[in-house]
C-alpha positions, 0 to 999 in steps of 0.5 A: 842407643839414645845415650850412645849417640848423645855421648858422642855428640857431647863428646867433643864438649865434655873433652872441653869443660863439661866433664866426664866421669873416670870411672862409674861408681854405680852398684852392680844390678841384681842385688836384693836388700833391704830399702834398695831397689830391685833393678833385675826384678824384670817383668815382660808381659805376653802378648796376643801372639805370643799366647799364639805361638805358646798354644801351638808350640807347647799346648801343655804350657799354655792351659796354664794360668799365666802366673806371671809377676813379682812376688816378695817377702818383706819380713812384714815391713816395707822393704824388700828382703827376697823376690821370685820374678816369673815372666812368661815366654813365647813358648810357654815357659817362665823366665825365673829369677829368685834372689834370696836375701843374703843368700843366693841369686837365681836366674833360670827357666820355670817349666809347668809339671803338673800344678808345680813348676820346675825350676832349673838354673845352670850356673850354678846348677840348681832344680827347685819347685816353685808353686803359686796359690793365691797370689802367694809363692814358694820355692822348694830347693831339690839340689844343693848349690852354693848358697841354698840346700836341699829341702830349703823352702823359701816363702814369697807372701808379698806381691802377686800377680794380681799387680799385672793388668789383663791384657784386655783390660789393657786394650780398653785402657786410655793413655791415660788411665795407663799411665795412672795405673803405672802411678797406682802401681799396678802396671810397669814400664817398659825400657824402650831401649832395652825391651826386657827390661821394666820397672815399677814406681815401687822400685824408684827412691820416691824420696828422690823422684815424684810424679809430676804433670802429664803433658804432650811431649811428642806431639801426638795429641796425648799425655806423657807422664813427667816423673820429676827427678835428680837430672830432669827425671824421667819422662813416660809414654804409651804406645800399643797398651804398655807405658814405655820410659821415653826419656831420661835424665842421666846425669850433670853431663845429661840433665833432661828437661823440655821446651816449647820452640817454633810451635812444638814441644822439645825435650832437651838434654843441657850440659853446663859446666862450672868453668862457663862451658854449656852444651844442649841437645834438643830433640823433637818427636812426632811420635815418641818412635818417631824423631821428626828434628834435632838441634845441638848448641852451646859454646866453648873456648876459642882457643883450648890453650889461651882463656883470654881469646873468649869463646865461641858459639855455635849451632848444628855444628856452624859458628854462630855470633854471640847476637845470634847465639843470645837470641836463640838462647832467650827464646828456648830457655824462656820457655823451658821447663824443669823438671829436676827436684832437689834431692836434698844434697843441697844442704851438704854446701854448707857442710864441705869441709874436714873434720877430725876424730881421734882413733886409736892410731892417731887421728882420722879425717871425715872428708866432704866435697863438692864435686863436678858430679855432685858430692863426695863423703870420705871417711878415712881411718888412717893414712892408709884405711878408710871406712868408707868411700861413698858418693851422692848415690850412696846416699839415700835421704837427708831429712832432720839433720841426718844424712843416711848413707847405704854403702856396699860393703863387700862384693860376693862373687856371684855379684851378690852386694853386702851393705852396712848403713851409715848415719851422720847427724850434723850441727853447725861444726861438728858430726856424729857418725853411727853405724848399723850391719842391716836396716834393722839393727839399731844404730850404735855411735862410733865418734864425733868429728869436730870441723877443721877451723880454716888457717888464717 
């Protein structure tokens, strides 16, 4: 709901100079490869009285262990190839989704049967069983379905329940041992704007993300917990023993940061355009649930249609003079904090530009651009083919020269994503690109393109 309404209030300005997007390149959810993320890995955790109602409604169900949490095979290496997420509902029974890498993904409801639980998906239709002994899982297919077979048993030994934290333990927990727990990775957060949906600090890119200070950002008298990050970050808070993500840095048209203005602590969402045009929102809690005050400012064009005639400025809606803009502007911005860390695009600046290679049909061009969002790479085959398309978040590290690029190379169906990676190693005029069909193959050199030099 909070990105809504800071959409519509930057509305107006974003029509004006600070941009918006024409379309959104961001990946389906839900796939499950190698090195990515994991965003349907959801986990709700149960509360005292949803243990109630379970016991009165299904006291079969509820006698069991609650064995919720994330289990993953990793194949022995540090990324995630497959993943069983089991997630305990008011009656007794689990929220399942099982990803099988490169295979299936599985969202169903898990229900106790003896020591087993059963599995049943509808689309497609799927019954399994799944046990957990140990901290350890498996899932057993009954019936066929696109994908998997029958008798197919898929291991999960990574990751256990044992990752979750006691509901007790919880109650006795500080604010801020909690938020220590969720930077230990024992304990997830909570999308306060979507309350089914939570991550871990695992499934961050921790190349691109760092946890930061703590600091009172709602004025309550306890800590937040500031994870630095491309656009601000995000921004932690605990309320009734769980870590909730309390704000969040979207993009160049949301950078979050926060402020000290008139004796309390502000967050701020900073809008500022290359052609000269700023917008900010500033927001300031009491509470993380409770928004005491809001501020919005910035300047724009005068006339839309004649640059000449300046801009203007104004507050809460209300023109204000340049002094006065000036004034309020020195007095915030003095204060501010950032919270933004380079992602290490930085050092695409200086490799903008063309460059050619030779292919069977001619010539092809490897393209990289500044854009208003950041970075565009292209690699184009032809006139009429590309390699491929890819954007700053397809880009996962730059370190020793190289970019590393992840780029989703075929879309199932089902919303299943298929990723090839990509290496470009970069001097001064030139770049080697390599090319692998998994994480775990070795790269193998498909050219070098050499910079086009500049006419004139």
């Amino acid at each position: 709901m909070k990105k809504l309404l800071l959409t519509l209030l930057l509305s107006t300005f974003l029509l004006s100079g600070c941009g918006a997007r024409d379309s959104d390149s961001s990946l389906p959810a839900g796939t499950n490869q190698p090195g990515g993320s994991t965003p349907d890995s959801e986990q709700t955790e149960p509360t005292k009285q949803a243990e109630n109602v379970g016991q009165a409604e299904n006291p079969k169900q509820a006698e069991k262990a609650d064995v919720s949490g994330i289990y993953t095979d990793k194949q022995g290496t540090a990324d995630v190839y497959s993943q069983l997420t089991l997630a305990l509902q008011a009656d007794g029974t689990y929220k399942a989704e099982i990803s099988v890498y490169r295979t299936a993904e599985l969202e169903g409801t898990a229900v106790w049967e003896e020591d087993m639980l059963r599995f049943t998906s509808e689309d497609p239709y799927v019954l399994a069983e799944i046990s957990v002994i140990g901290g350890k899982a498996e899932v057993a297919v009954i019936t066929d379905a696109a994908g998997v077979l029958s008798g197919e048993v898929y291991s999960f030994p990574d990751g256990a329940p044992d990752n979750l934290l006691p509901e007790t333990q919880r109650s006795e927990a500080t604010a801020e041992e909690l938020l220590d727990l969720f930077i230990n990775g024992k304990i997830n957060a909570i999308d306060q704007t979507d309350l089914t949906a939570s991550f871990y600090i695992d499934d961050l890119n921790m190349y691109l993300y760092s946890a930061g200070e703590k600091v009172d950002l709602d004025n309550d008298g306890e800590n937040e917990l500031v994870i630095s990050g491309p656009y601000g970050g995000i921004y932690l808070d605990v309320r009734n023993n769980k870590v909730y993500k309390f704000a969040e840095g979207v993009d160049n048209v949301l950078v979050l940061s926060y402020t000290y203005y008139n004796g309390a602590v502000w967050t701020m969402y900073s809008c500022r355009s290359s052609a000269g045009f700023e917008f900010y929102h500033m927001e300031k809690f009491e509470g993380a649930d409770n928004l005491a005050a809001e501020m919005n400012f910035g300047e724009e064009l005068a006339d839309p249609d004649n640059v000449e005639a300046g801009f203007k400025y104004t507050l809460n809606g209300a023109e204000i003079s340049f002094e006065e803009y000036t004034e309020l502007c020195s007095k915030i911005f003095a204060a501010e904090v950032n919270t933004s860390i380079s992602d290490g695009t930085d050092k695409l600046e200086n490799l903008t530009g063309e460059y050619h290679y030779s292919t069977d049909s001619g010539t092809g061009k490897l393209i990289i651009e500044k854009t208003f969002y950041g970075y565009d790479i292209s690699d184009y085959e032809s006139e009429v083919s590309y390699r491929f398309l890819a954007d700053l978040s397809n880009i996962e590290t730059i370190e020793n020269n190289r970019i590393y690029i992840k780029y989703p190379e075929q879309v199932l169906s089902d919303d299943t994503v298929i990723f090839t990676y990509y290496i470009l190693e970069y001097n001064a005029d030139e770049i080697n690109i390599y090319y692998k069909r998994s994480e775990l193959e070795e790269a193998e050199f498909l050219y070098q393109a050499i910079k086009k030099k500049e006419e004139g």
